[in-house]
N, C-alpha and C positions, 0 to 999 in steps of 0.2 A: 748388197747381200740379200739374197733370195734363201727365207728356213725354209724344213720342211714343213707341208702340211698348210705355207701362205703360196700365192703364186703371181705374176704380172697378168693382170687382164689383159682381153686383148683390147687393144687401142692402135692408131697408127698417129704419122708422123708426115712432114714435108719432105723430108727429105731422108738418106739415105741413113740408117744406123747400124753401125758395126758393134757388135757383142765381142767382148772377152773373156775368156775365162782363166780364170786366176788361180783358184782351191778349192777344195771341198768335192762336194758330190757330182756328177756330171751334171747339164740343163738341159732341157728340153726347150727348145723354142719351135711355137708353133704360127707359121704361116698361112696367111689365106690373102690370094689370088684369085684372080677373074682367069687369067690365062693356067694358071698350074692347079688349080682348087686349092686343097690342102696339102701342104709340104711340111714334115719332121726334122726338125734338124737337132743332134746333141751337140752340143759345146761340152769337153773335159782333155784330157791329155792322155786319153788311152789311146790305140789304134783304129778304133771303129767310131770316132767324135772328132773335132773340127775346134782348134785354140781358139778359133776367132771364126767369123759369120756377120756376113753385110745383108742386114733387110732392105731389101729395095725403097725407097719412097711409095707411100701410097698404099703399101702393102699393110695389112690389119696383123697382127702379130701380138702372142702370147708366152709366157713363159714358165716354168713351175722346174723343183728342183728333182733328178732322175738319179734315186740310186740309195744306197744308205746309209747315207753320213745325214746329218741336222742342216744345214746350211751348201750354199753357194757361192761363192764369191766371185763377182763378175761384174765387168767394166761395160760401158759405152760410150762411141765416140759418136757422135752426126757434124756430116759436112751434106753441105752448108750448116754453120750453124746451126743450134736449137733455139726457140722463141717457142713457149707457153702460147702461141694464138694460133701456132700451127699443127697441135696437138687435138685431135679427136678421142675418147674414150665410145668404144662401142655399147650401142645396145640388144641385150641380149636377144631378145624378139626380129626386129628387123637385119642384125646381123644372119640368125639363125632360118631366116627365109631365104635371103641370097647366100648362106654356104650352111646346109642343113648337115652337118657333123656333131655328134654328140659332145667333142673336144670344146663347141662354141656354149654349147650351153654348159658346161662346166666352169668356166675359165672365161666368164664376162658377167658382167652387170646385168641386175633386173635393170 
């Protein structure tokens, strides 16, 4: 569950992770690629958002809740499997040189 006002930093992963969304307020989940820069995606059950969303492996990815309800309620799956050693947490600095978005330094670690 993602409230408002907390958000997922961006971090990535090994492998592939698909989002669900379940209740609440829409998500924003925010992507950065070498190939695509920065990509928006909502997850909610209206007509303009997407129930569910697969982040690529490798791909740096953020999250925060869009709209005005308190909370988000959303799942995720990774295949292959998830293992904590394949788990990176970005740093805001060296992220923010290779994709200079305002979105990075909001939404990542000093």
């Amino acid at each position: 569950m993602l409230v408002k006002g907390n958000h997922s930093s961006f971090h990535r992963i090994k492998s592939d992770e698909t989002w669900h969304f379940y209740d609440g307020s829409p998500v924003t989940i925010w992507v950065l690629s070498e190939i695509d820069g920065l990509r928006e995606v909502t997850l909610g059950l209206d007509e303009e958002s997407f129930p569910q969303f697969t982040v690529p492996k490798g791909c740096w990815f953020a999250a925060e809740v869009k709209g005005d309800r308190d909370y988000s309620l959303v799942g995720c799956s990774v295949a292959p499997g998830f293992d904590f050693a394949d788990f990176e947490m970005a740093k805001r600095e060296s992220l923010y040189e290779k994709f200079p978005f305002e979105i990075v330094k909001r939404l990542s670690l000093p």
